[in-house]
C-alpha positions as CSV (number, residue, x, y, z in Angstrom):
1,X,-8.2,17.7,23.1
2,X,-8.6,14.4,25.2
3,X,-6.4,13.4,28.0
4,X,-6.7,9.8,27.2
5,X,-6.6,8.0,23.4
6,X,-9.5,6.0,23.0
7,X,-8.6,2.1,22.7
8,X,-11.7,-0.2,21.7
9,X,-12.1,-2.8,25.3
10,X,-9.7,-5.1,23.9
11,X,-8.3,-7.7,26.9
12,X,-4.8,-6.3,26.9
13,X,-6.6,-3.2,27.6
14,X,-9.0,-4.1,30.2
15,X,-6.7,-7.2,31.9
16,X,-5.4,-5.0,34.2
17,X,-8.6,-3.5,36.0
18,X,-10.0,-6.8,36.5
19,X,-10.0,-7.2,40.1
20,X,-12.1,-10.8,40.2
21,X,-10.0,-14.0,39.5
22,X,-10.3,-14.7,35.7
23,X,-9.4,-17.7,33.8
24,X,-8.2,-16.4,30.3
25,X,-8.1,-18.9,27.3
26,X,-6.7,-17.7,23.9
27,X,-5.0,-19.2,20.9
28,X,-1.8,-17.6,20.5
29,X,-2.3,-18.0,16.6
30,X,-6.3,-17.0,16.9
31,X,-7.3,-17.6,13.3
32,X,-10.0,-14.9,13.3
33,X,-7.5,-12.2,14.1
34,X,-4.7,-13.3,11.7
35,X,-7.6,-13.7,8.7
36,X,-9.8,-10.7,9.7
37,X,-7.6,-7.9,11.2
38,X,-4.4,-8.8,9.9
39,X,-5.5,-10.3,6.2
40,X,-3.5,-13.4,6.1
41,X,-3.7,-14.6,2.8
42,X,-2.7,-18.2,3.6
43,X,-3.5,-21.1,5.9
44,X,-1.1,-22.3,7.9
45,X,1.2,-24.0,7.7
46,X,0.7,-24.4,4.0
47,X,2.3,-20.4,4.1
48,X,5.5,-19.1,1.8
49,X,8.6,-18.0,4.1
50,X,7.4,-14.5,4.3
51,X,4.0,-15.7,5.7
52,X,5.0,-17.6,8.0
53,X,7.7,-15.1,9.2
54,X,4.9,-13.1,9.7
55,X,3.1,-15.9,12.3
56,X,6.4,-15.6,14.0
57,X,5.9,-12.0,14.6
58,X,2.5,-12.6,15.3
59,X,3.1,-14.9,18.1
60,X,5.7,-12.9,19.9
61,X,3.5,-9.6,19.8
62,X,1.0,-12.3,21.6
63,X,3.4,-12.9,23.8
64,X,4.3,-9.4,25.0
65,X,0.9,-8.5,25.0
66,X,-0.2,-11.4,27.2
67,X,2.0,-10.6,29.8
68,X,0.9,-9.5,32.4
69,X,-1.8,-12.4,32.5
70,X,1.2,-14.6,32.7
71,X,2.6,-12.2,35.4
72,X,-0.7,-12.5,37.6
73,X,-1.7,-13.4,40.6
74,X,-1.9,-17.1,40.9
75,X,-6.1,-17.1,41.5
76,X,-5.9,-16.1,37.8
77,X,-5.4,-18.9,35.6
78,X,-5.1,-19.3,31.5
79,X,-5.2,-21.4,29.0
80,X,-3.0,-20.1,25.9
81,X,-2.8,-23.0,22.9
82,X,-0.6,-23.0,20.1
83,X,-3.4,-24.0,17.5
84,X,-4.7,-22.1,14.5
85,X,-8.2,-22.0,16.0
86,X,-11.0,-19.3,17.4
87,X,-14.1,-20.0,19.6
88,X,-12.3,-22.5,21.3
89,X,-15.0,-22.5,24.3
90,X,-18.3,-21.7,22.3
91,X,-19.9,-25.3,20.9
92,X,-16.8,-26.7,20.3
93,X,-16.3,-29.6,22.3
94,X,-13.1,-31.3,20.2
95,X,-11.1,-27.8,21.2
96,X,-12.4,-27.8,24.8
97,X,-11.6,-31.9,25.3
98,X,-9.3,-32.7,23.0
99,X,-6.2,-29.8,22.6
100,X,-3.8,-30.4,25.5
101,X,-0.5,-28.5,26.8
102,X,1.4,-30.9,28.6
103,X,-1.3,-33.5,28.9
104,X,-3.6,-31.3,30.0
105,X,-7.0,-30.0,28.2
106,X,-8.5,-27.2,28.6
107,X,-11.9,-28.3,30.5
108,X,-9.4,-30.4,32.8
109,X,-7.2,-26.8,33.6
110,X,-10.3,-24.8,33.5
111,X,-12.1,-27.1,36.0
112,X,-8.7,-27.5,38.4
113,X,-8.8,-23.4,38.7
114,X,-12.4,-23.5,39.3
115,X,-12.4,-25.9,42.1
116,X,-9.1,-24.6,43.0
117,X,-7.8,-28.4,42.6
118,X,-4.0,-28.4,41.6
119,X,-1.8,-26.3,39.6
120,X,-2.2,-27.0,35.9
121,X,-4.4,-23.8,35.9
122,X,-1.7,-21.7,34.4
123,X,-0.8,-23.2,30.8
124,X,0.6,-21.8,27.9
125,X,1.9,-23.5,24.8
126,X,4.4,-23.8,22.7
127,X,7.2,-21.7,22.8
128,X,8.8,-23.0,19.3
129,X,7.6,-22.7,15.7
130,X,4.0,-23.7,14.1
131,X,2.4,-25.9,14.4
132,X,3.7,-27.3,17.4
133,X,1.0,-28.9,19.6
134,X,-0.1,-32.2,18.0
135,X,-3.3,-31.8,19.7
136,X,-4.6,-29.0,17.9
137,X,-6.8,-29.8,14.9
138,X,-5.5,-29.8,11.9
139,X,-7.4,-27.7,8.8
140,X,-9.8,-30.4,7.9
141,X,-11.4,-30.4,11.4
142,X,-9.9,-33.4,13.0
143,X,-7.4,-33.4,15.6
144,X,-3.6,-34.9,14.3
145,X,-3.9,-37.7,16.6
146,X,-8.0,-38.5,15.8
147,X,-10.4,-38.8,13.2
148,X,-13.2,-37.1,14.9
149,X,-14.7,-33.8,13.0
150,X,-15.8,-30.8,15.0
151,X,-19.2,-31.5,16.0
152,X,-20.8,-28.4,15.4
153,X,-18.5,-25.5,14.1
154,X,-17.3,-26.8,11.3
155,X,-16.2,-23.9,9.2
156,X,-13.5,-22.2,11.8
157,X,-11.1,-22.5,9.2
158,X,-10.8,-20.3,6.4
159,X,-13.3,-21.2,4.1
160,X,-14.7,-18.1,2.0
161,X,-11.5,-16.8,0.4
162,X,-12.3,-15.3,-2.8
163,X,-10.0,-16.1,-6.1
164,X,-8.3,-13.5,-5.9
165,X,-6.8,-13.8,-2.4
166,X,-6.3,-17.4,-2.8
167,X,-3.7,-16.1,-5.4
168,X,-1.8,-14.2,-3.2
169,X,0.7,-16.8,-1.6
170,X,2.1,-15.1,1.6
């Protein structure tokens, strides 16, 4: 009946009809997808073989997904962490200052491709197992490496899990 399947305007979707320079950050474990869409019933790391087997997968459909951003023209840029994390960007300074890939944070990369500054505008993270990137913060808020809560998201982390769920170790 339709010529074309409908596909909701999810970036892998879209990416390639974007004609103005974009800077693209994502987590490549984004916590929101893994808890809401895919029903993770653990935290990682604290996760049984099969779960995190299952983040292993998860990361390299992120990967194949995510590439053509990496494939790009260089006045693209992107930012893709290796932390358990969403709303990196969005009130949550300690993400946006404080997780680095190779020394460099995201406000730093972000403001180099902005003000076309130097080439740490195209970063993506760890390549090996989670958690990898000591930077990220850890499930209690704080970075590995600092003692400094988020200052005002606190509850990015799975928090509302019901009894039930909790139960189910993946």
């Amino acid at each position: 009946m339709f010529r074309h399947q409908f596909t909701l305007p999810y970036p892998q979707y879209i990416y390639n009809y974007i004609k103005t320079p974009i800077y693209v950050v994502n987590s490549q474990y984004d916590s929101i997808i893994l808890e809401t869409v895919y029903l993770l019933p653990c935290t990682p790391p604290d996760c049984s073989a099969e779960g995190t087997a299952f983040l292993k997968q998860y990361k390299a459909e992120f990967d194949r997904q995510v590439g053509p951003v990496l494939s790009s023209p260089p006045q693209n840029g992107y930012f893709f962490d290796s932390c358990y994390i969403h709303c990196q960007t969005i009130e949550n300074d300690l993400a946006w200052t404080g997780v680095a890939i190779n020394g460099v944070t995201m406000a730093q990369s972000f403001g180099d491709w902005y003000f076309e500054r130097s080439a740490n505008t195209r970063l993506k993270g760890c390549d090996t197992d989670f958690p990898c990137n000591p930077t990220c913060p850890n499930l209690h808020g704080h970075t590995n490496n600092a003692t400094r809560p988020y200052s005002s998201f606190p509850t990015w982390h799975p928090t509302s899990r019901n009894a039930t769920e909790k139960n189910v170790k993946l």
